[in-house]
BAFI-3210 file (N, C-alpha, C; in Angstrom, 3 decimals, decimal comma, padded with zeros to 6 digits):
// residues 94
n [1|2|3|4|5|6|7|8|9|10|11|12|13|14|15|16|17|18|19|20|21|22|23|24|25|26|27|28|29|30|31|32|33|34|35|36|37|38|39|40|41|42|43|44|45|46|47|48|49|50|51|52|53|54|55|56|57|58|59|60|61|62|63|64|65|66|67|68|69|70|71|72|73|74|75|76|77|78|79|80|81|82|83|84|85|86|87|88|89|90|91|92|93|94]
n.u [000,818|001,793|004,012|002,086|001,315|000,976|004,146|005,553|006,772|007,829|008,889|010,987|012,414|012,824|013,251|011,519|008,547|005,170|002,155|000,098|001,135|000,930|-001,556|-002,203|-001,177|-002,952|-005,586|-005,933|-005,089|-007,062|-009,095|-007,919|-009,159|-007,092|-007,665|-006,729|-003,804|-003,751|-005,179|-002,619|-001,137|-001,802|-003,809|-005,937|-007,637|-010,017|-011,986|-011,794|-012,532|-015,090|-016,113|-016,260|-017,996|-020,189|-019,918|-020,847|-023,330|-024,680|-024,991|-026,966|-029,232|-030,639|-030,190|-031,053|-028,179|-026,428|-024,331|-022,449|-021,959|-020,421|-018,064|-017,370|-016,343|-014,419|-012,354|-012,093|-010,759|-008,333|-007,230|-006,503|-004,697|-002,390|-001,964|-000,978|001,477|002,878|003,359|004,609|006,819|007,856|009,478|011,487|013,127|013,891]
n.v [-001,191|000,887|001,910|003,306|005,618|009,611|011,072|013,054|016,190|018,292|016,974|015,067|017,499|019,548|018,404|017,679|016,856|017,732|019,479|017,724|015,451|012,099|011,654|010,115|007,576|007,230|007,379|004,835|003,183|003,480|002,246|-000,671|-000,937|-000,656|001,275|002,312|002,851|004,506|006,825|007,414|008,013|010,019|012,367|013,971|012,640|011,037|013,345|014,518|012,426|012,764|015,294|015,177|013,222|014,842|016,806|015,935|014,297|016,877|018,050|016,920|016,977|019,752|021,962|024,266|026,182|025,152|025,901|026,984|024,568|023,623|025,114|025,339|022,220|022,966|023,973|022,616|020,755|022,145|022,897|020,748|019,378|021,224|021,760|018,520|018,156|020,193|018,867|016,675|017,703|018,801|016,321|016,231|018,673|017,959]
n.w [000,000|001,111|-001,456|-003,431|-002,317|-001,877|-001,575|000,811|000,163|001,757|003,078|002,168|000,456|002,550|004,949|007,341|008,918|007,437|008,231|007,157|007,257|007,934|006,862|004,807|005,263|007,582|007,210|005,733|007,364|008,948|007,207|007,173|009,718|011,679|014,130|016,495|016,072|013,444|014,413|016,602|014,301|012,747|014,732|014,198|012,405|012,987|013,427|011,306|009,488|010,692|009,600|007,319|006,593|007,821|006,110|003,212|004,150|004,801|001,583|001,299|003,023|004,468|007,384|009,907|010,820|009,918|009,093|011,645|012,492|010,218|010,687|013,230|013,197|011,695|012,659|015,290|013,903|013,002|015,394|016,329|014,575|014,098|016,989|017,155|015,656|016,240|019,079|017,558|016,772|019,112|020,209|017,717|018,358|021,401]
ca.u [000,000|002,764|003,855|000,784|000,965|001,950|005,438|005,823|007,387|008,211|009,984|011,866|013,272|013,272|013,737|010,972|007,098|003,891|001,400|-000,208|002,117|000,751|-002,491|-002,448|-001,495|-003,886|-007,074|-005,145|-004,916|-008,487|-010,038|-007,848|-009,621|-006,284|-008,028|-005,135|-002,379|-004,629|-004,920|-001,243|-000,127|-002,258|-004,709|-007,090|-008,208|-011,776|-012,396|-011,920|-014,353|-016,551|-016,306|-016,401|-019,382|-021,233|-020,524|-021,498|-024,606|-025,353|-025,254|-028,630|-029,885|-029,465|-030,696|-030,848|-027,388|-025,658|-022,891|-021,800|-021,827|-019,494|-016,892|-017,024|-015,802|-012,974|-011,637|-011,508|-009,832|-007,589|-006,524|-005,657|-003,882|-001,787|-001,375|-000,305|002,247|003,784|004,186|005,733|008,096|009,103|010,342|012,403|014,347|014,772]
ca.v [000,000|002,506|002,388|004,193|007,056|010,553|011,478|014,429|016,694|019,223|015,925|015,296|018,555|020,272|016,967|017,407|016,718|018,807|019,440|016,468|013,835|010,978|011,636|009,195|006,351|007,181|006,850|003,641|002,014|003,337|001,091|-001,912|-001,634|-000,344|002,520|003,022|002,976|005,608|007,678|007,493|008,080|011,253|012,379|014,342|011,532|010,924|014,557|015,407|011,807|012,913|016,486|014,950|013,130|016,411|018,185|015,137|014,730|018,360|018,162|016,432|017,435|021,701|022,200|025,515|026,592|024,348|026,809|026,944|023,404|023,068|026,026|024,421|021,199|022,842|024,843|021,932|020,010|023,017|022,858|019,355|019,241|021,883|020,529|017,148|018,829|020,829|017,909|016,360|018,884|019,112|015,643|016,262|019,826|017,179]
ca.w [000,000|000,526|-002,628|-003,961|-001,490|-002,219|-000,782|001,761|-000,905|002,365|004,102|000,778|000,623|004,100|005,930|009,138|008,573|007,278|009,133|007,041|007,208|008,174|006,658|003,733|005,632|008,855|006,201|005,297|008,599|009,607|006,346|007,225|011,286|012,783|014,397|017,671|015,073|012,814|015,609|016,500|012,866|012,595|015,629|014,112|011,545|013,245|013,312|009,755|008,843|010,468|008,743|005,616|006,599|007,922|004,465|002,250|004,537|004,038|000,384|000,807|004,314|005,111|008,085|010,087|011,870|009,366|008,761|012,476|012,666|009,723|011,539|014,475|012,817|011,180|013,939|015,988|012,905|012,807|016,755|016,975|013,878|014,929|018,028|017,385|014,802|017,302|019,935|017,469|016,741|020,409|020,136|016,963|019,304|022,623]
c.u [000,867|003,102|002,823|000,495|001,903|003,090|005,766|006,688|008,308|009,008|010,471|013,017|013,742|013,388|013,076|009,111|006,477|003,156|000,261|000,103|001,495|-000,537|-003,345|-002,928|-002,430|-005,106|-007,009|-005,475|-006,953|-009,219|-009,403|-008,055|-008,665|-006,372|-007,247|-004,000|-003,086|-004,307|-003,648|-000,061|-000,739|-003,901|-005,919|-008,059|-009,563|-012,353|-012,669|-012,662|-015,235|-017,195|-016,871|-017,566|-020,717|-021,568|-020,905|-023,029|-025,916|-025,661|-026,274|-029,382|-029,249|-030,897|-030,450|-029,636|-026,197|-023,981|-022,212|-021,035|-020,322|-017,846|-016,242|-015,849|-014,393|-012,371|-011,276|-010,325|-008,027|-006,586|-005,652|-004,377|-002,240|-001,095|-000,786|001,136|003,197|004,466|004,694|007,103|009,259|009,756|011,866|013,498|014,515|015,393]
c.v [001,262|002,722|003,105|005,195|007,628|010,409|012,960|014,886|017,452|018,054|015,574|016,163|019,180|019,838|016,996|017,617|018,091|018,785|018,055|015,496|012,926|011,023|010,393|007,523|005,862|006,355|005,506|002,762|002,398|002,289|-000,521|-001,724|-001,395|000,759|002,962|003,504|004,392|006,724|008,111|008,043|009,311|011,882|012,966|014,086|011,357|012,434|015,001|013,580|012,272|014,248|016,191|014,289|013,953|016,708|016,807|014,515|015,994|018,777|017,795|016,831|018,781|021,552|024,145|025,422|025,201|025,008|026,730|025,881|022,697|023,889|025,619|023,273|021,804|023,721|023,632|020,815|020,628|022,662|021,732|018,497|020,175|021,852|019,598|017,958|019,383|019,882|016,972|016,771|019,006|017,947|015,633|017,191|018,763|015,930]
c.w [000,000|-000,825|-003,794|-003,564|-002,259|-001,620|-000,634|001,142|000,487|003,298|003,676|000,825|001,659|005,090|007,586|007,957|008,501|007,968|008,448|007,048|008,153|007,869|006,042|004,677|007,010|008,029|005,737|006,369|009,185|008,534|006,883|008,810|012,122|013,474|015,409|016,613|013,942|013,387|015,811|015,243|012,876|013,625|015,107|012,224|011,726|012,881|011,742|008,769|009,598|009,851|007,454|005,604|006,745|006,777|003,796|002,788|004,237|002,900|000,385|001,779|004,423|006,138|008,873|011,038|011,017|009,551|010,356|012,686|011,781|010,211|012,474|014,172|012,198|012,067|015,154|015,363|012,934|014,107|016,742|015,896|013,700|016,339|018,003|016,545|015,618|018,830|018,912|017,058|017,785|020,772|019,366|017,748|020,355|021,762]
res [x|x|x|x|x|x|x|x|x|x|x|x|x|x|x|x|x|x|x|x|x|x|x|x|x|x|x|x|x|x|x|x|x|x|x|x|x|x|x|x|x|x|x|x|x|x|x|x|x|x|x|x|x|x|x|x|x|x|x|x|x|x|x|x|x|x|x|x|x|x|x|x|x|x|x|x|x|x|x|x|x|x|x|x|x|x|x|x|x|x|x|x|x|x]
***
């Protein structure tokens, strides 16, 4: 299966992870049922299915207060991806 993934162009050239790196193969390990290891490879993996389920829900269901709902979701997408990113950063400086 790796062989079919992109390759971290910014871990290629500038030799430390994107803030997506480990995206590919999270979505990877969540279809083959390894949902700890998922998690572990990129934390805010559940968060952004179930975003993607919201908006492809919403394409057929709009309800009222939709729009917050989808803000919400990416602001918390935003935090924890950011977050994890940065603790692992402070491994790479110790």
């Amino acid at each position: 299966m790796e062989e079919f993934m992109l390759p971290c162009l910014n871990k290629q050239f500038l030799g430390f992870d994107c803030l997506g790196c480990g995206a590919q193969r999270a979505f990877a390990l969540v279809f083959q049922g390894e949902f700890v290891a998922a998690f572990k490879m990129f934390p805010a993996i559940y968060t952004i299915l179930l975003l993607l389920l919201f908006l492809f829900t919403n394409l057929f269901f709009k309800f009222k207060g939709d729009w917050y709902v989808k803000i919400a979701l990416f602001i918390v997408n935003a935090v924890i991806i950011i977050g994890a990113y940065f603790y692992k950063l402070s491994f790479l400086i110790n």
